[in-house]
C-alpha positions in Angstrom: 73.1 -63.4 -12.4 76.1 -61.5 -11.5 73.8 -58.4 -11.9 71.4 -58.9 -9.1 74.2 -58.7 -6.6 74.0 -54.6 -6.8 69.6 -54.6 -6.5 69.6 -55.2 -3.0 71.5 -51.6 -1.7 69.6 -50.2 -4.5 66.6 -51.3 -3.3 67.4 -50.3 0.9 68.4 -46.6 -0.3 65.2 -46.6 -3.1 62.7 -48.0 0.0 64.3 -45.2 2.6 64.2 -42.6 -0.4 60.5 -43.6 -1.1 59.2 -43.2 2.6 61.2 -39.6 2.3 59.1 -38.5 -0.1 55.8 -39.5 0.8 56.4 -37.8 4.3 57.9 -34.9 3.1 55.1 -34.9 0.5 52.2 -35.7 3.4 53.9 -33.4 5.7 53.4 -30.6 3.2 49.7 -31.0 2.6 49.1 -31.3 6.1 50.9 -28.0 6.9 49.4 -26.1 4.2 45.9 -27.4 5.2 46.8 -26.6 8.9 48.5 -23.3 8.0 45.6 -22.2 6.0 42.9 -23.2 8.8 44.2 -21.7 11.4 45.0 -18.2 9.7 41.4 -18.6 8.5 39.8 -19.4 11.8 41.4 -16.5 13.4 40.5 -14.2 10.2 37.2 -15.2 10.8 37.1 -14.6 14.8 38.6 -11.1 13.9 35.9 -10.3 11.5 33.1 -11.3 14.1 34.5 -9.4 16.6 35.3 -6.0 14.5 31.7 -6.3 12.7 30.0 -6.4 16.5 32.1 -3.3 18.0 31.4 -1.3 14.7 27.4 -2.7 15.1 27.9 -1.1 19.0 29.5 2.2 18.2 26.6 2.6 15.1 23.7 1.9 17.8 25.7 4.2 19.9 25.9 7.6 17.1 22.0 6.4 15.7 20.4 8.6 18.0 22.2 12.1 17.9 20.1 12.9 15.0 19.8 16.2 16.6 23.7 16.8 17.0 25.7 18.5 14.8 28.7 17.2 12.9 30.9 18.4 15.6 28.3 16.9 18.4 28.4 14.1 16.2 32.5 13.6 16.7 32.6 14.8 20.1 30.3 12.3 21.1 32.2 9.2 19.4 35.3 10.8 20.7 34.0 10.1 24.5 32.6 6.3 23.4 36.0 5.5 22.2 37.9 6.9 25.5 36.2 4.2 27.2 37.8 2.1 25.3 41.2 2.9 24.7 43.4 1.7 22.0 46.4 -1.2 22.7 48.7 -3.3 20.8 45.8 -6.0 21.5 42.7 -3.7 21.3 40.4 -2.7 18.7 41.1 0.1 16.6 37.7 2.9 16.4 37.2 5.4 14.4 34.4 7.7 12.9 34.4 9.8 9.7 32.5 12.8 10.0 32.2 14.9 6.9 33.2 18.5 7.9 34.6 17.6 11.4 38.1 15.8 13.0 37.9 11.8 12.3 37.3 10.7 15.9 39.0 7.7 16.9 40.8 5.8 19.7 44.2 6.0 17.8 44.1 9.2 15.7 47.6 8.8 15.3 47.1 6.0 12.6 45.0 9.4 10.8 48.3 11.2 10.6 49.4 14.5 11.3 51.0 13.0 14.6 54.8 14.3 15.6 57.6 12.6 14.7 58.7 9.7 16.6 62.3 9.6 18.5 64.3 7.8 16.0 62.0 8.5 13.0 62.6 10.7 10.1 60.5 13.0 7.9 60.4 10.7 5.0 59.1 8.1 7.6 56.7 10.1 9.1 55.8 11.5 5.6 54.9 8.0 4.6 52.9 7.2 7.4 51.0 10.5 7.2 50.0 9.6 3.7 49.0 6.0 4.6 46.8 7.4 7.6 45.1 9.8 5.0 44.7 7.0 2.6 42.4 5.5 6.1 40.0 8.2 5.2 39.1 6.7 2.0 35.7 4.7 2.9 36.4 0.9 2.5 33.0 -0.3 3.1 32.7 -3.6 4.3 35.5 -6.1 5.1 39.4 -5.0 3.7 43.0 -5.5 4.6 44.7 -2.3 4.7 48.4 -1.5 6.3 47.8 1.2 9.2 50.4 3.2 10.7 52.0 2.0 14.3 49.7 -1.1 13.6 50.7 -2.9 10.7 47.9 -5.0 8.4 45.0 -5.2 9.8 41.4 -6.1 9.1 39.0 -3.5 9.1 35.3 -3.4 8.7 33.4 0.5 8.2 29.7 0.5 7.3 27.2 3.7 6.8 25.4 5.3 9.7 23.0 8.2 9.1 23.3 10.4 11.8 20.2 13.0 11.1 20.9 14.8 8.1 25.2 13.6 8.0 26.1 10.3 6.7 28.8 9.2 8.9 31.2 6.0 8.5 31.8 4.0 11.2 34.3 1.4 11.5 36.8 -0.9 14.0 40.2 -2.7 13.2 42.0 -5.4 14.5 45.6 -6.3 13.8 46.4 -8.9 11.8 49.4 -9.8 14.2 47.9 -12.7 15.9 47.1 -14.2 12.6 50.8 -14.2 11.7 51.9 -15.0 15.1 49.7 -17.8 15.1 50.4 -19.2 11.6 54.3 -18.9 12.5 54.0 -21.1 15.5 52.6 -23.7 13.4 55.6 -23.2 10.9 57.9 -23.8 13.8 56.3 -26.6 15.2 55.7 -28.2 12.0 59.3 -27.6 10.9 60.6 -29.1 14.5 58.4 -31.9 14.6 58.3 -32.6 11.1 61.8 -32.9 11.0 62.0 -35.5 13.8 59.0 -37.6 12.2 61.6 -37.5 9.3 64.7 -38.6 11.0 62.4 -41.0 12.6 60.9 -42.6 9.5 64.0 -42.6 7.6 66.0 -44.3 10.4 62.5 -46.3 10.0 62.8 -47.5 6.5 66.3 -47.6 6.1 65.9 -50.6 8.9 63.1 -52.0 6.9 64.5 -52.1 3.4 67.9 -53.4 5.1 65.0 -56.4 6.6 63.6 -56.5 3.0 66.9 -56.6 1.5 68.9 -59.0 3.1 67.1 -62.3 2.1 67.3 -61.0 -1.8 71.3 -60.3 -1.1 71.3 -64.1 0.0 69.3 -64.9 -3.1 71.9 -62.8 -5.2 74.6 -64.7 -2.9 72.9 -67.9 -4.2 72.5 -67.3 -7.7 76.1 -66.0 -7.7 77.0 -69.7 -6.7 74.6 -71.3 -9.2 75.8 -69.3 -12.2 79.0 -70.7 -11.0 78.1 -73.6 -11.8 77.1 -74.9 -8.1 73.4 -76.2 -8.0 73.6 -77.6 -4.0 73.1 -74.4 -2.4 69.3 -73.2 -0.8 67.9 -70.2 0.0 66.4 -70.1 3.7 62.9 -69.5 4.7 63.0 -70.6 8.5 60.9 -68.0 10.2 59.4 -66.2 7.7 55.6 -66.0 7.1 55.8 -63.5 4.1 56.1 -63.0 0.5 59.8 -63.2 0.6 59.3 -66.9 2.0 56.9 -67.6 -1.0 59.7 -66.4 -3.2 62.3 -68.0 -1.7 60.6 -71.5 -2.1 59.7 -70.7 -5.3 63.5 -70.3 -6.1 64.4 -73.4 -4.3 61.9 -75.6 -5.9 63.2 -73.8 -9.4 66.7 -75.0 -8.1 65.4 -78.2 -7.4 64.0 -78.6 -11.1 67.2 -77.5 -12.4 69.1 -79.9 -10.8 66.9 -82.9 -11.6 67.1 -81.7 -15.1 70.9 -81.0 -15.7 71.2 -84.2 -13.7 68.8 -86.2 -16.1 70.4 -84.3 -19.1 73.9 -86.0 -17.9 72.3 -89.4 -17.0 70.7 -89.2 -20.7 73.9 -88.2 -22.5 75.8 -90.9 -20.5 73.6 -93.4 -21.6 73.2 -91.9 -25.2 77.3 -92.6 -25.2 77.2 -95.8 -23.8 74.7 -96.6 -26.4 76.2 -95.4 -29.2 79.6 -96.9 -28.1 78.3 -100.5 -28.2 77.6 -101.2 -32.0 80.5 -98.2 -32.8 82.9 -100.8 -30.8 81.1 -103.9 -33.0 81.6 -102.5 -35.8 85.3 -101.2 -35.3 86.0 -104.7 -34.1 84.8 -106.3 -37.3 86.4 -104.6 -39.6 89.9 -104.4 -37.4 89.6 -108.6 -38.1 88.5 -108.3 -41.7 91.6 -105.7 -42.2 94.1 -107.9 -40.4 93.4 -110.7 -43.0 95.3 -110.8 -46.6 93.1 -112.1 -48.5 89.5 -112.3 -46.5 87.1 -114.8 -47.4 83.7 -113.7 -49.4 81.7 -115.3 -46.8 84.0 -113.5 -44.2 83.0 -110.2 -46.0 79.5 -111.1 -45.9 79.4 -111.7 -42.6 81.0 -108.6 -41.1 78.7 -106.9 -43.8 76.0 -108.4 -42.1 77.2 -107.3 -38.2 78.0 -104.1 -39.7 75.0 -103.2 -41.2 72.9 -104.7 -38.5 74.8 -102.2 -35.8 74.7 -99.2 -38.5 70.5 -100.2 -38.3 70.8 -100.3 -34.5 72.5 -97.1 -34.5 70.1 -95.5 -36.8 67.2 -96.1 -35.2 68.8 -95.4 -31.9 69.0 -91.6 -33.3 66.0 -91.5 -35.3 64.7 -92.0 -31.1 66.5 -89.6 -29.5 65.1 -86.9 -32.4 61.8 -87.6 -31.3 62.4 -87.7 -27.7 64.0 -84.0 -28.3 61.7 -83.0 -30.6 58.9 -83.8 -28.4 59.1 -80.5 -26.1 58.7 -78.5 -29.3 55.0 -76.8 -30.3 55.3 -78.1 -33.9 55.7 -81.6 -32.7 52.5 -83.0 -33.4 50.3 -82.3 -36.6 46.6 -82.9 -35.3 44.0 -83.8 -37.5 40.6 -85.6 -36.7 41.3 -89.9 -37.0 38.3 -92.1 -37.4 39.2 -94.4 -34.2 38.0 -98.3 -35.4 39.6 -97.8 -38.7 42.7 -96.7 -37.4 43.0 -99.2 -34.7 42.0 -101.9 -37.0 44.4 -101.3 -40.3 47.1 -100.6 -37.0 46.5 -103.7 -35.1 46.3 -105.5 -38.5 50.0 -104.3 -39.5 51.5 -105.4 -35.9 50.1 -108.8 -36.2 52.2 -109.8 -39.5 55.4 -108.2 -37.5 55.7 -111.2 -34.7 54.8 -115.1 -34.4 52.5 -113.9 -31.4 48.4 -114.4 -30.7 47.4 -110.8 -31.5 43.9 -110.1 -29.9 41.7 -106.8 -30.8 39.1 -105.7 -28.3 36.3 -104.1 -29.3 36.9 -100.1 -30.4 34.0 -97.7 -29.7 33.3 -95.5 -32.9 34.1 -92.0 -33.0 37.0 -89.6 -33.7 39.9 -88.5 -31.7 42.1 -85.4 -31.9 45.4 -86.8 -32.8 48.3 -86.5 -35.1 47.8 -90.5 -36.5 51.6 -91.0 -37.1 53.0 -90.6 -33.9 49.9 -92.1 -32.6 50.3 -95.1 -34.5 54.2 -94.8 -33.1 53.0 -95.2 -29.9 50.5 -97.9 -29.9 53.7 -99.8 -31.9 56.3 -99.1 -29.7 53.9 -100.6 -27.0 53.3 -103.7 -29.0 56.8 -104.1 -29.8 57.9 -104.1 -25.6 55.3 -106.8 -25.2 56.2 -109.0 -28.7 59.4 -108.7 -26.4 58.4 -110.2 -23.8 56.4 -112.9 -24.5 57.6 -116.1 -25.9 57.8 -116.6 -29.7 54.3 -118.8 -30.8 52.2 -119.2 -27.5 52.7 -115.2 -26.7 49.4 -113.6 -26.3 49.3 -109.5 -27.2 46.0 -107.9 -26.9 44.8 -104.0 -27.7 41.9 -102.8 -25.8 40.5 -99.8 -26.6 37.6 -98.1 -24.0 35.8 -94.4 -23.5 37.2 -93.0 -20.2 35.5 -89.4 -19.4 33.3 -87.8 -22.1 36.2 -86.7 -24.1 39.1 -89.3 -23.1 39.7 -92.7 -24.7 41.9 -95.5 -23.0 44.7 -97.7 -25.3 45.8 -100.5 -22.8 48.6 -103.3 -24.5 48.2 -106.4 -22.1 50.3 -109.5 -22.8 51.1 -112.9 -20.6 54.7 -112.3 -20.4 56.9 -112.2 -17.1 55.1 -108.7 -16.3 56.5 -105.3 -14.7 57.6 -105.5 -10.7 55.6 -102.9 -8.7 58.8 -100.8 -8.0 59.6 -100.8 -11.8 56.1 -99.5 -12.8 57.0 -95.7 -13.0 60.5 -96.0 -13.9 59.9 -97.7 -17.0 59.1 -95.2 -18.8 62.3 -93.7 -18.5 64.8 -93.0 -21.0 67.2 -95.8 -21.7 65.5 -98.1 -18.9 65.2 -102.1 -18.7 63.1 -103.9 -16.2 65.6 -106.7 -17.1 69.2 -105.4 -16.8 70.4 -109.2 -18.4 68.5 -108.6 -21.8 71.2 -107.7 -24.4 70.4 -104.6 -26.4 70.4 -106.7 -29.9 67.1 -108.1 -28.2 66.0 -105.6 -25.7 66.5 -102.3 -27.7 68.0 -99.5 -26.0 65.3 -98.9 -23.9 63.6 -95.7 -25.3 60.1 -97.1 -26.4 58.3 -96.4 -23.7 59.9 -93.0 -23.2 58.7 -92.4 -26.5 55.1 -93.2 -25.5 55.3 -91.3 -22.4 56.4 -88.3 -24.4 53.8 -88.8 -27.6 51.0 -89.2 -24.7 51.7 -86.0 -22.7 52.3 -84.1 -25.9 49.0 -85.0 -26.8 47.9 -83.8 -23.2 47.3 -87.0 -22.1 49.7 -89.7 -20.1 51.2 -93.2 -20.1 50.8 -95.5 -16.9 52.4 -99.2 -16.1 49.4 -100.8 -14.2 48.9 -104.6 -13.7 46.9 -106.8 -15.5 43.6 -107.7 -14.4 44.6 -111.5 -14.3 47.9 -110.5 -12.1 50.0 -112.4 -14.7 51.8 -110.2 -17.6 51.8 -106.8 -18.1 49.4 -104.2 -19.1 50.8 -100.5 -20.3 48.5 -98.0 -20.7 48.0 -94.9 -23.4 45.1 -92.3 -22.3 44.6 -89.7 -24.8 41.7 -86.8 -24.8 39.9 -85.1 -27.7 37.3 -88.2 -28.5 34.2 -87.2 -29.6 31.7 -90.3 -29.8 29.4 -91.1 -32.9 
């Protein structure tokens, strides 16, 4: 118990811990789906547009079939003046065999001057990348150009008369990264905040979730202390916690009936036992203050003794059955043929008692029964009613009917003083008397019909006190199923 006091932080810090990871998790997936789309839609925007001005300056060079190569650059050289090369533009460019690559930025060609700032090796490298441009690429590539950075670049084929000329257009690639970084940085910033958020979120939420198990703990803290009285509190609640917490109540509740009952039943075992303990004590205390006892004073406290050592006995063999009745190997089932059984039973009883025993008729078939405790039963019934009904004119009758399909009815009925209406459930408890005058030499000590109750709902069945149909007497009923009818 002490154990569960440390769940409930665990459980807040687990909860906000969870939620962190899913978002973080979600937040990924969703970046790298949104990173990816958006480079991809402006990949594809720049390949439209670079496949439609290389298309325009092709339909532009198609008809100088007649030109020379020269013709052939000099007129792609004025096409691309008009349209002059920026940090935003599109890159042109035509390779002529046997004539100067015309382009908007021949720059990016190399062979250009050394920038302010720029050293040899620099420019060295970026004259061998520019030459590396002259390398057809037909189609769609990604290739690093000078002053420009990556870019995407489509060339195609033109035949220009009798010279194959490649054409092609560029566009940086800068947007693209400019683009995707913006959605970095606003991921990252509002990412973050969703996270602060939802962590400030759950941490509430798990501290809401918590709290009523921490007054559970706080609870079963007190119980394994040894205090039952305390409740957990479900006032306001409309949620599984409110189903658990009456679920731990009414388990409370059960535990405190049953501890309760388990002192009421050893209290009354004691008291009990005490009685013929105190007899017997008593007797032989006056047989050991005589000398020289008398033989018939011997027999006699022989005879009290063993009577209360007979009392006692069976007082324990009781209590056995009553705690062995919660136990699976309890009963020994076996298949009983009903009218013979009731009748060698009934039979047995009536030789017991100076009563008028009466047998009802019994409907044939078997039942599903362990026949000794059974037979216990049915005698620990007739026994309370021998009890009470007077010696001679007494009347104790067994009726035996078919209930439901599979259920058959034992019902003891006798004309004695009967059971009140208040008394009906309760006698059936353990160490219960109707008549609280009745001494235990003649009443018992009020365990029969516990036995019964216990025989009967280890058989899956029940016991019930119901009144007679007469309204005089009593009438205690035994309901068993597992009858099958012949």
């Amino acid at each position: 118990m002490r154990a569960i006091r440390s769940l409930p932080a665990g459980l807040q810090w687990r909860l906000t811990a969870w939620v962190a990871g899913v978002m973080l998790v979600a937040a990924a997936a969703l970046f790298v789906v949104v990173y990816q789309y958006t480079g991809s839609q402006l990949r594809g925007q720049i390949d439209r547009d670079i496949s439609g001005d290389t298309q325009q300056l092709s339909q532009t060079l198609r008809p100088l079939s007649a030109q020379t190569a020269l013709g052939v650059t000099a007129a792609a050289t004025r096409y691309m003046r008009a349209q002059p090369y920026t940090a935003t533009s599109t890159l042109l460019f035509a390779i002529v065999p046997d004539a100067p690559t015309a382009s908007n930025h021949p720059e990016v060609f190399g062979g250009g001057a050394t920038d302010p700032g720029e050293s040899a090796a620099d420019q060295a490298r970026e004259n061998a990348a520019g030459h590396a441009l002259l390398v057809p690429h037909l189609g769609y590539s990604t290739r690093s150009v000078p002053d420009v950075g990556r870019a995407r670049i489509f060339e195609q084929a033109v035949q220009v008369g009798a010279t194959r000329v490649i054409v092609g257009s560029g566009e940086p690639l800068t947007i693209v990264e400019r683009a995707q970084h913006g959605v970095a940085k606003a991921f990252l910033v509002a990412g973050a905040a969703a996270l602060v958020l939802a962590l400030i979120a759950s941490y509430l939420a798990g501290a809401r979730v918590s709290a009523p198990l921490r007054r559970m703990a706080a609870v079963a803290t007190r119980v394994d202390a040894g205090d039952l009285a305390p409740r957990m509190e479900v006032a306001g609640r409309a949620d599984e916690v409110r189903v658990l917490a009456e679920a731990f109540n009414h388990m409370l509740d059960r535990l405190a009936e049953a501890f309760a009952s388990q002192r009421e039943f050893v209290a009354d075992a004691s008291h009990e036992l005490r009685t013929p303990l105190t007899v017997i004590r008593g007797q032989l205390e006056v047989l050991a203050a005589q000398e020289n006892p008398a033989s018939d004073e011997v027999r006699r406290v022989e005879r009290l003794v063993q009577a209360e050592i007979t009392r006692i006995s069976r007082l324990v063999d009781d209590l056995l059955i009553l705690a062995q009745a919660e136990q699976k190997n309890f009963l020994r089932r076996e298949s009983v043929d009903l009218r013979s059984f009731v009748n060698d039973l009934w039979d047995g009883m009536s030789l017991t008692a100076d009563r008028r025993f009466e047998l009802g008729p019994v409907p044939e078939g078997t039942l599903d029964a362990d026949p000794d405790r059974l037979a216990q039963a049915l005698r620990n019934l007739a026994r309370n009613a021998i009890e009470h009904t007077p010696e001679g004119s007494g009347r104790v009758v067994l009726e035996v009917q078919r209930l439901a399909p599979d259920q058959v009815r034992f019902a003891v009925v006798d004309d004695g003083a009967g059971i009140p209406p208040d008394e009906r459930e309760r006698v059936f408890e353990r160490f219960h008397r109707t008549d609280a005058g009745r001494s235990r030499s003649t009443g018992g000590a009020g365990l029969g019909l516990a036995i019964v109750r216990a025989i009967a709902e280890a058989h899956g069945g029940r016991a019930v006190a119901a009144e007679p149909a007469n309204g005089r007497g009593a009438r205690v009923e035994l309901v068993l199923p597992g009858f099958a009818p012949r």
